[in-house]
C-alpha positions as CSV (number, residue, x, y, z in Angstrom):
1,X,35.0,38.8,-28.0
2,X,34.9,39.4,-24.0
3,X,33.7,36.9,-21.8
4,X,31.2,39.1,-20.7
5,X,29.5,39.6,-24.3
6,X,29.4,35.8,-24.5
7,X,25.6,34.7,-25.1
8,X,24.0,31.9,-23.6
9,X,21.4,29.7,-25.3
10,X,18.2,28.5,-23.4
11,X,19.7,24.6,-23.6
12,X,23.2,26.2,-22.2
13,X,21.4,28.3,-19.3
14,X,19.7,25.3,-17.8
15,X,23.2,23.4,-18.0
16,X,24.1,26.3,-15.7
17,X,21.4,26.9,-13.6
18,X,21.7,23.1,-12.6
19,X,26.0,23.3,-12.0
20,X,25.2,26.5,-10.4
21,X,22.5,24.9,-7.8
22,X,24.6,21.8,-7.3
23,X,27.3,23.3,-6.7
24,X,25.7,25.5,-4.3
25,X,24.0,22.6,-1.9
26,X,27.7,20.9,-2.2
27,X,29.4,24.2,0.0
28,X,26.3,24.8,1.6
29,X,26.2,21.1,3.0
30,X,29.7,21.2,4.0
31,X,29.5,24.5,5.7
32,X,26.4,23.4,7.6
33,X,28.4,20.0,8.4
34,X,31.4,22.3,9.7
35,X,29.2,24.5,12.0
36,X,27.4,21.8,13.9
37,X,31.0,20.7,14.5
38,X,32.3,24.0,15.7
39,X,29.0,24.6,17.7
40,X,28.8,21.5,19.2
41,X,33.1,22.5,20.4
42,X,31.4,25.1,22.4
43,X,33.1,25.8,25.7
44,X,32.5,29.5,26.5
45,X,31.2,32.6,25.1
46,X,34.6,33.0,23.3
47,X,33.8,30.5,21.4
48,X,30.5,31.8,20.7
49,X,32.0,34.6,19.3
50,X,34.6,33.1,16.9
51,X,31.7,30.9,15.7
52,X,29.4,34.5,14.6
53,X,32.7,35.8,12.6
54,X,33.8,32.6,11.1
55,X,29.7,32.3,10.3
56,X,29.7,36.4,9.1
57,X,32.9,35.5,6.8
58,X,31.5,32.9,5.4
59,X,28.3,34.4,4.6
60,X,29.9,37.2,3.3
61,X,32.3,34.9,1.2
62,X,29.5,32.3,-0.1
63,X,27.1,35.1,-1.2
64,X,30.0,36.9,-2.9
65,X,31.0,33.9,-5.1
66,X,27.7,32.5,-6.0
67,X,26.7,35.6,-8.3
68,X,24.3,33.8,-11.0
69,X,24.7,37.0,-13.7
70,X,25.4,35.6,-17.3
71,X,28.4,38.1,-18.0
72,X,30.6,36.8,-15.7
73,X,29.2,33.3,-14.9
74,X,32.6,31.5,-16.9
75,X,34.5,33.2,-14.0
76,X,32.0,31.9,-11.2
77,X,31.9,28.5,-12.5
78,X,35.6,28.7,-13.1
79,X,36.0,29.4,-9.6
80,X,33.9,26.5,-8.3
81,X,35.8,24.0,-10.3
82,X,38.8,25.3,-9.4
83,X,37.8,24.8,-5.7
84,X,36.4,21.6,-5.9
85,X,32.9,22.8,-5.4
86,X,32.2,22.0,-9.4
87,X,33.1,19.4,-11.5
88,X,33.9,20.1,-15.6
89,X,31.8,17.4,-16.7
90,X,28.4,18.7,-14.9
91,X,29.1,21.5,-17.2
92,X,28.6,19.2,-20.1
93,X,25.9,20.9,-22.6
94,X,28.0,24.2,-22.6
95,X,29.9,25.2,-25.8
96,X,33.2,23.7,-26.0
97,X,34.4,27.6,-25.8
98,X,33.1,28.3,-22.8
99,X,34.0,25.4,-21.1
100,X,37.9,25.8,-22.3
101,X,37.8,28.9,-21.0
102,X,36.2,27.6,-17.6
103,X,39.0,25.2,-17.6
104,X,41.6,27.7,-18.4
105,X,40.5,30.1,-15.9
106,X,40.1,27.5,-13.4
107,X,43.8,26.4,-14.2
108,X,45.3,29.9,-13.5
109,X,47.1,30.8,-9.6
């Protein structure tokens, strides 16, 4: 079986959709935290401007990785684990499968 035929009951999908949300305010908290930092570092308009592409890569990053579609949520939640951003055990509720591969996945480079 692929990861991405892997079906999700209703009890498992609200497990996610909670992880998925929590994890979500967590980098969403620290990235607001980092640019009131950065603004507030202001000096002149070149600053200005490496605050709009760090803010552009980030929002291009954060919407990237938070991709809530079933068939390849083990790899997003894999990859919010593996960056601190998810813990296993809020995954609790999830079939041990799923969160051995999480683990796995999160484990790998």
């Amino acid at each position: 079986m692929q990861v991405s035929d892997i079906k999700w009951s209703v009890s498992e999908k609200e497990v996610a959709q909670n992880a998925f949300e929590s994890a979500y305010s967590r980098e969403i908290d620290a990235l607001m935290k980092e640019v009131c930092e950065k603004a507030s570092a202001i000096a002149d308009l070149q600053d200005v401007w490496k605050l709009h592409d760090f803010l552009s890569a980030r929002r291009h990053e954060i919407e990237g990785k938070y991709d809530y579609k079933y068939p390849i949520l083990i790899f997003v939640f894999a990859q919010l684990v593996k960056e601190g951003w998810l813990q296993l055990n809020e995954l609790e509720g999830l079939e041990a499968s799923k969160l051995s591969k999480i683990a796995a996945i999160a484990r790998m480079s």
